[in-house]
N, C-alpha and C positions, 0 to 999 in steps of 0.2 A: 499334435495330439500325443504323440510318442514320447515327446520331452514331458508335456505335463502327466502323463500317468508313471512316470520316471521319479520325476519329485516327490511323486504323492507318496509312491511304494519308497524311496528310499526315506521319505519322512515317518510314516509308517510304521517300516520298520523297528525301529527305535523306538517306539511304545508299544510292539506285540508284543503279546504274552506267550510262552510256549506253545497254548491251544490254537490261540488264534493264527500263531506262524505256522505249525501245522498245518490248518487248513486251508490257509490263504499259500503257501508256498505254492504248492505240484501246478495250479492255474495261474498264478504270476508268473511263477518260470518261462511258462507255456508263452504267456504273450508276452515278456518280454524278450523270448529268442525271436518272436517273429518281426518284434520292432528294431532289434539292436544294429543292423547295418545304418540304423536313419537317426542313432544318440549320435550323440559329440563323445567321444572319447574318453576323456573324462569323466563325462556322466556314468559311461559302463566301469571304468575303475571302480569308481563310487559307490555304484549300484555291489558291485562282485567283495568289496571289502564292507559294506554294508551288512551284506547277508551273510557271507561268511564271521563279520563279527556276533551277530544275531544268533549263527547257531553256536559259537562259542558260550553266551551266554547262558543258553539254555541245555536241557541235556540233550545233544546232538543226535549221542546213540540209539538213545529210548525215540525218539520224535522217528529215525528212522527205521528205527523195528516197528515200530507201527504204522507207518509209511513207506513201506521202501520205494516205490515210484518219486520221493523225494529225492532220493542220492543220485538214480536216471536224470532225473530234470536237472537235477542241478549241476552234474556232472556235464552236462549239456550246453548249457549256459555256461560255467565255468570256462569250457577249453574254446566254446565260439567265440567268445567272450577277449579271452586269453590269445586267441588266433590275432583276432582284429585287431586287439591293442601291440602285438607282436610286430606285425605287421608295420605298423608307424613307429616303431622303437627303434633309432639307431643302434642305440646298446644291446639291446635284443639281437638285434640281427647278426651284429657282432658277435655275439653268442651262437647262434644258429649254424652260421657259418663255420664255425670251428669244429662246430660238432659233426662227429661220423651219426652213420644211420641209426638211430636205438628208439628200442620199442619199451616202455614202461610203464606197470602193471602199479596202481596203488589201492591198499586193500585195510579196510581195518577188521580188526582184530577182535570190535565189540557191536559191529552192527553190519547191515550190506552195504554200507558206505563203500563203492569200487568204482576203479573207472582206469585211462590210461591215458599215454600222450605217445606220440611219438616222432622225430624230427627225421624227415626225410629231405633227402639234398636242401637241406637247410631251412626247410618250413617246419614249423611247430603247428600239431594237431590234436586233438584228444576227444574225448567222448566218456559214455557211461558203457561202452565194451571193454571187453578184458580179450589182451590175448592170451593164445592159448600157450601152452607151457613152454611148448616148442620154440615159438617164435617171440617169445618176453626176452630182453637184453638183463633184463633188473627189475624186483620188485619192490616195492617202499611198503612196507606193514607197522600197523602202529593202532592205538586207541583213535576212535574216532576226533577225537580234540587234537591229540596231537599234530595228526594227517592237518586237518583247517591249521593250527599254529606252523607246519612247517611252510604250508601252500602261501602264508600271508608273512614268510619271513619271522615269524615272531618266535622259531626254533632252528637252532641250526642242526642242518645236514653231514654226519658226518659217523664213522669209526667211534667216535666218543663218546656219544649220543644214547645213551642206554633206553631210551624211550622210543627209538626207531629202530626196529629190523629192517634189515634189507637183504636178498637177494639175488644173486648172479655176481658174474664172473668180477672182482673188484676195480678191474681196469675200464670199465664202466664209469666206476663213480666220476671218474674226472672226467665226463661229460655227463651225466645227469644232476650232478651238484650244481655247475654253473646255471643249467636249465632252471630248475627247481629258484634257485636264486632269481632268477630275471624274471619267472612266472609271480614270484613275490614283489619284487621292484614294481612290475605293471599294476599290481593290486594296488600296490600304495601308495605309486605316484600321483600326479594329477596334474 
């Protein structure tokens, strides 16, 4: 039952309208965190570069000013999402591994679009909590498009970058760049 309501929302998708994404997200979210230990892997890629392509197309911002229980869920979905498929990723893990303990804050700059991730003794986790100032390593701020374009790879992460603020201390970057990368690899894999 979980694969077929899987298909339907990611077929779905692809023909919502901004109202109707609207309305239909904050309760798709909802049950599909409660089914996603029981997709295929794949499917959840799918499902996470589906939606995240969905609010690129539409105005992200606006949909979440008028929702913001939208950016919770999806931030939600996002990093359980992002956890599990981490999890089965040799490359990933490779990643994880390398990395010291960092807590990171990402925030946009045009709507409550917020959330965090953070890799402890080499697991990657996140949610739609922020931490507090004290204990953030590095923060990623940017327009809400941008943040989705960087999440799915389709912006690089970097000093260059004039469309991403970031921060904390810069010695940072060279572990939350490779993160952010492999967060994007698992979107788009399959």
């Amino acid at each position: 039952m979980a694969e077929q309501y899987i298909e339907r929302l990611i077929t779905g998708l692809e023909d919502m309208s901004a109202v109707e994404l609207e309305q239909a997200l904050p309760q798709a979210v909802d049950e599909i965190r409660t089914h996603l230990t029981g997709i295929a892997l794949s499917r959840v890629s799918l499902l996470l570069e589906k939606t995240i392509d969905k609010l690129l197309d539409v105005d992200a911002a606006d949909i979440i000013q008028q929702s913001p229980e939208i950016s919770d869920n999806f931030m939600e979905l996002l990093w359980q999402g992002i956890a599990e498929l981490a999890q089965h990723s040799d490359d990933m893990q490779s990643v994880l591994q390398k990395t010291r303990d960092i807590h990171v804050n990402i925030e946009a700059s045009d709507s409550p679009f917020r959330g965090s991730f953070s890799v402890i003794d080499g697991t990657l986790s996140g949610g739609s909590s922020f931490f507090h100032f004290r204990d953030e390593d590095y923060r990623i701020m940017g327009p809400t498009k941008v943040l989705l374009r960087l999440l799915t790879g389709q912006l690089p992460m970097g000093f260059s970058n004039p469309e991403i603020q970031t921060a904390g201390h810069s010695g940072f970057a060279a572990f939350v760049g490779p993160v952010v990368k492999g967060v994007a690899s698992l979107i788009r894999e399959r």
